[in-house]
N, C-alpha and C positions, 0 to 999 in steps of 0.2 A: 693759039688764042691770044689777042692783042690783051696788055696789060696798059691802063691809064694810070699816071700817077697824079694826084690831086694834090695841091698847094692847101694846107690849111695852117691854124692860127700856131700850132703845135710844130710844125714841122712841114714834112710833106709824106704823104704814105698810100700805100695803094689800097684801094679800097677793095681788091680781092685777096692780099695779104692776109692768109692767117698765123695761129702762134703754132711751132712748129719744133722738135727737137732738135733739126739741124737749125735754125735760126738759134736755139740758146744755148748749143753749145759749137755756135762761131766763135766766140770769145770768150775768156777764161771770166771775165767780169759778170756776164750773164747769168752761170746757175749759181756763181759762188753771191752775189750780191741778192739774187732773189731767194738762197738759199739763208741767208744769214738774217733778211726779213721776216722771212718764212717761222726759223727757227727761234729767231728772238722773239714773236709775240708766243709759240706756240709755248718756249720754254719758261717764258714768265706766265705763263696761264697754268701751266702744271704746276709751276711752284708757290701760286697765290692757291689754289685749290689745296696742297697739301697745309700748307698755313691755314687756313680756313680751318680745313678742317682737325688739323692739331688742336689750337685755340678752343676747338668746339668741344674736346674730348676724347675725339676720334684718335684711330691709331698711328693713320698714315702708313698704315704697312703695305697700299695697294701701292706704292710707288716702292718699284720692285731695285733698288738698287742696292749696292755691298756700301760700306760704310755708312756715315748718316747723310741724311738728304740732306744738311748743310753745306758739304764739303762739295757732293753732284751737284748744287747748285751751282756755287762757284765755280769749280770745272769745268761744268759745260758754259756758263757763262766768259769764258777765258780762251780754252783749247774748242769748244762748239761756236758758240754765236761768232768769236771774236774772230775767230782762227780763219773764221769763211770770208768775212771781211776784207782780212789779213789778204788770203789769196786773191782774191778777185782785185784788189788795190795792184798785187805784185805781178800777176799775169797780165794785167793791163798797162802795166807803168814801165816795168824791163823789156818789152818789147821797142817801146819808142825808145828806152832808152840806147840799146844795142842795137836797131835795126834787126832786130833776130825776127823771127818765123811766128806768130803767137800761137800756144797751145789751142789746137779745134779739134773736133773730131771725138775716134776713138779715145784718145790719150786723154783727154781733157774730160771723159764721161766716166775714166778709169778713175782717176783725179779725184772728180765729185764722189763716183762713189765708195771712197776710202773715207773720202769727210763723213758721209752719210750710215757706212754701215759702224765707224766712232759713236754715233751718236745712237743708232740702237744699239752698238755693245754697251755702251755708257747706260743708259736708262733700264738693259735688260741684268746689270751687272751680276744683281743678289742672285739671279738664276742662273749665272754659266759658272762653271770652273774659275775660280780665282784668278787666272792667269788667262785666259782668254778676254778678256774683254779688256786692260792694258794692254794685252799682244794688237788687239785691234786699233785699238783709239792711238798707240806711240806710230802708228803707219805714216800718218796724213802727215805730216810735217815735215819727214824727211822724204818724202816723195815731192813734196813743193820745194823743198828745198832745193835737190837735183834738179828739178826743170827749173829755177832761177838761177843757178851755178851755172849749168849747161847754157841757159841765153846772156849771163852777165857776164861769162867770159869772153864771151865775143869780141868784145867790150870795155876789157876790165877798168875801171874805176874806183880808186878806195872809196870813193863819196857811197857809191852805191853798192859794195862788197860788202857793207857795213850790215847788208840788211839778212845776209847771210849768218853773220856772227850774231843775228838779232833772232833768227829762226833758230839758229845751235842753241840760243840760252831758254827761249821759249821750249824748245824739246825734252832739255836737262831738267826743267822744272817738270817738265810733265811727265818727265821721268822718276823726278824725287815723288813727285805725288804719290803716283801710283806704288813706288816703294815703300813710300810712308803709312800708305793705307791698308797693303798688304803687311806691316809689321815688319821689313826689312832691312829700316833702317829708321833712325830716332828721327823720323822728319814729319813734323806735326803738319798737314795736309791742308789745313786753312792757312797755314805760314806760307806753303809755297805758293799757292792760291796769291798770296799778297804782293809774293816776287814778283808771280807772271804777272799781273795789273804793272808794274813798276816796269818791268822790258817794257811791255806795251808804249809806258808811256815815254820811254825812250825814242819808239818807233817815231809819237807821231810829234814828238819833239824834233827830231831829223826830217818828216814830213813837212810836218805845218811851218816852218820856218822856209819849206822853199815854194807850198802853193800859196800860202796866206798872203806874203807881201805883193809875189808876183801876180794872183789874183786879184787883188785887189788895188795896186798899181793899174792892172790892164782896165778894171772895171770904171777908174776913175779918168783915165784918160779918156775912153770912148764915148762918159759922158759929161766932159768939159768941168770937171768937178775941181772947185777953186782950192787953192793953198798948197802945203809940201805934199807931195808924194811919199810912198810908205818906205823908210830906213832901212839898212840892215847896217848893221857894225860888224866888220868880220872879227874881231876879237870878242865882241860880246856874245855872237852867234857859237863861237866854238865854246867859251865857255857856259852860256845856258845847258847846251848841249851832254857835255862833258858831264855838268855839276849834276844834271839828269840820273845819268849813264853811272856818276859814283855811287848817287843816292840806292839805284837798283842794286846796286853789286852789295853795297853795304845789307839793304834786304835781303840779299839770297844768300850772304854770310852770317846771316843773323849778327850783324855787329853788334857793340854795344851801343841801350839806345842813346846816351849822352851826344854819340855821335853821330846815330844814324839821324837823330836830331839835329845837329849842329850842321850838317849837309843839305838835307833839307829845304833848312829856313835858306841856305845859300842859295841854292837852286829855284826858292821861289822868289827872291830876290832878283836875281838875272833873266828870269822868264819874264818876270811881270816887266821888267823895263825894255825886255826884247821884245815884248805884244804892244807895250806902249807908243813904240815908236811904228807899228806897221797901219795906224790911222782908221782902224776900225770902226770908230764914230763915222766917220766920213762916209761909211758903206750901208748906214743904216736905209738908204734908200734901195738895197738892193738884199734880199733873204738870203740868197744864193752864196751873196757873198759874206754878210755879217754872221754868219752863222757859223764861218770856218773861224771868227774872231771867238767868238763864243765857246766853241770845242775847246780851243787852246787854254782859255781862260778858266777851263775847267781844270786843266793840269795844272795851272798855277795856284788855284786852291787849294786842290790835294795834297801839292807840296807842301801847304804852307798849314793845310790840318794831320798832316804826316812827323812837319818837326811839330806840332804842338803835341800831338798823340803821344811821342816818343822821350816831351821834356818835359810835360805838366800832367797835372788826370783832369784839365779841363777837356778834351776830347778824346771821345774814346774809336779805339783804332780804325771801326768799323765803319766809322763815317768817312775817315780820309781814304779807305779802299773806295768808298763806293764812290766819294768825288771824282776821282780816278778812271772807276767801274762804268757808275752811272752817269755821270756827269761827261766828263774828256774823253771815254771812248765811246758811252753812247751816240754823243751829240755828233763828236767827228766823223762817227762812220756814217751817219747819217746823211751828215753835210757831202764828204766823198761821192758814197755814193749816188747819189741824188743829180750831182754834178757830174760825174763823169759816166754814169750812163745816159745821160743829158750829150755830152760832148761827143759819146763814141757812137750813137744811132745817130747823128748826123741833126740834130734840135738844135734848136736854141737857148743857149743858157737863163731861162730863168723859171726859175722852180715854178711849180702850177701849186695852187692856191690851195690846194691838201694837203702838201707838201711843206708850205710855209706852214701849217695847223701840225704838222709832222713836228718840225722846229719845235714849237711852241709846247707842246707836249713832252718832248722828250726832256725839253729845259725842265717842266712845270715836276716831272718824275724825278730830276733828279736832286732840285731844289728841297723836295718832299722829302725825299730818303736820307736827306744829308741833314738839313737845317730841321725839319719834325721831329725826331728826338732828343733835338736840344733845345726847341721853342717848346714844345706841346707832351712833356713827357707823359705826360696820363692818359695820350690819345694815340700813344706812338700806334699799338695796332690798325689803327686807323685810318692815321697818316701813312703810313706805309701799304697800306691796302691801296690807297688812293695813287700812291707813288708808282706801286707796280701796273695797277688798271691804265695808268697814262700811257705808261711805259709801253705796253701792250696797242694801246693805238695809237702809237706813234708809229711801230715796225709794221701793225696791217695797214693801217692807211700807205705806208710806202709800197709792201707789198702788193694791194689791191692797184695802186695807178701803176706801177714801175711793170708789172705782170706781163702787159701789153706791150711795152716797150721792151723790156729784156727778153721775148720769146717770139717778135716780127724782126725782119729784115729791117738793115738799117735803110733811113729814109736818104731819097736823092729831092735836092734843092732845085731843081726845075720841071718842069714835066715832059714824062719820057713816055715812046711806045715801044713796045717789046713785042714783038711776031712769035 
């Protein structure tokens, strides 16, 4: 039966094309990014319903997990939402960069569902044996691990090994978690919680320093955009970097906070002059791209509410997690993905108009959760109510358009017949 493929404003796609399970798990980017959309509104919806109804009275004891819903929130928001992110960036990215085979198929549906059966051990916890549901949820990480070992050796590069020793410290923490929570060792399980946020922002510290400028270098070139082009300093890039990578290690040793402060303010110091120079203003005519400016801008906050948290009681610690949290990993993973399943179904780079309202919201939630308890104290319930409802339509609106896209074939740029 002939297949027509049709040119439109999106791409180009067939119009007998439907969504298919071998179409979304062709690429490792496909369930893990519609999985981490998926997860993030569903998991912010669970956790505004038990606050609702805490607040109201109620018991919150239908959210059936082992320790307090505090701690699963965090969790799943770090090693759940994050974690999928995580994969679908790294299964998508180590393959270009080794020339390796990228995980499809069987292997890749084994993959997901280690992520996915974490996440019912995770929420089923209060009801299983103590130890199963850590037995489950410590799986997913060191299986993505071994499939990025396995394709980065190909290849090896310290640039890109790094992200290796960046899964081992994410694991370790997921590790002390779930130690801590089962009582087996003195590790207060919001602390580690803190840690993982702080790898993370390591990650996209090493990230965003190599799509940010290069993105936005290419975007300004192709559209004739007047003045310098976007910087990098390699001495300031390694140390932004670095001062990063101290600040987290200082958090997962629970240092003392004089210093974990004193790190800190360094680290936001070197960031903010490393984002300065990659011309971000320049790209405000483009979402797609000002919005990887934005992500970053968010870990230069956190840092810089991280050393106030740790050297004054004008901010309390909870907000520089969540600048971190809500802010720098929300918006980046956003941004990512947005863009690179844009790039690998064969489209055109520029975010569709829900999309930018995606942006906009996830900015607007994380604004609320950070800045509403120190602008609005007597309304914080409030504003945090609002903060999470954003939150929540910012991951459906991506989930509901990206749907379509991460589950057809990717599209070809001319039109073609197939017998």
């Amino acid at each position: 039966m002939p297949v027509t493929h049709l040119q439109t404003g999106d791409g180009v796609q067939s119009r007998l094309e439907k969504p298919s399970l071998v179409s979304l798990f062709s690429y490792g980017f496909r369930p893990f990014f519609l999985g981490a959309s998926v997860y993030g509104a569903a998991l912010m919806t669970a956790w505004l319903i038990w606050i609702v109804t805490a607040n109201s009275g109620g018991t919150g004891s239908w959210l059936p997990v082992s320790g307090t819903p505090y701690a699963w929130h965090a969790h799943e928001m770090v090693f759940g939402f994050t974690a999928a992110a995580i994969a679908g960036f790294l299964l998508t990215a180590v393959p270009n960069w080794t020339g390796a085979l990228p995980l499809s198929g069987p292997p890749l549906v084994l993959l997901f569902t280690a992520w996915l059966a974490g996440r019912f051990a995770m929420a089923m916890s209060g009801q299983l044996p103590v130890w199963l549901a850590p037995a489950i949820d410590l799986l997913f990480l060191p299986m993505l691990g071994a499939v990025a070992a396995k394709q980065l050796f190909l290849k090896p590069a310290a640039r890109n090994l790094i992200f290796l020793v960046i899964l081992t410290g994410l694991t370790l923490v997921n590790l002390a978690f779930h130690l801590g929570t089962l009582g087996l060792v003195s590790v207060e399980p919001q602390s580690a919680m803190r840690a993982g946020l702080h790898v993370v922002a390591v990650m996209i510290t090493i990230i965003g320093g190599r799509v940010v400028p290069a993105f936005t270098h290419n975007w300004m070139h192709l559209e004739n955009i007047p003045g310098p082009m976007p910087r990098r300093i390699d001495w300031l890039d390694g140390a932004a970097v670095v001062s990063v990578a101290a600040s987290a290690m200082l958090v997962l040793t629970a240092a003392l906070e004089p210093l974990q402060g004193a790190v800190a303010l360094a680290a936001f110091v070197l960031n903010a002059a490393r984002l300065a120079l990659w011309r971000g203003i320049a790209a405000r005519g483009a979402p797609i791209v000002w919005v990887l400016h934005l992500g970053y801008l968010w870990v230069v906050v956190g840092l810089a509410l991280h050393g106030l948290a740790t050297l004054t009681t004008l901010v309390p610690a909870s907000l520089a997690s969540h600048a971190i949290g809500t802010g720098a990993i929300g918006t980046m993973t956003l941004a990512i993905m947005s863009r690179a399943s844009l790039g690998h179904t064969g489209r055109p780079l520029v975010a569709p108009r829900p999309i930018v309202w995606a942006y906009g919201l996830v900015t607007l939630a994380a604004l609320l959760r950070v800045a509403g308890p120190l602008l609005v104290p007597s309304s914080t319930a409030f504003v945090l109510t609002l903060a999470a409802v954003a939150w929540i339509a910012a991951f459906a609106t991506f989930a509901a358009v990206y749907a379509p896209i991460l589950t057809t074939p990717r599209v070809h740029t001319k039109v073609a017949r197939a017998s």
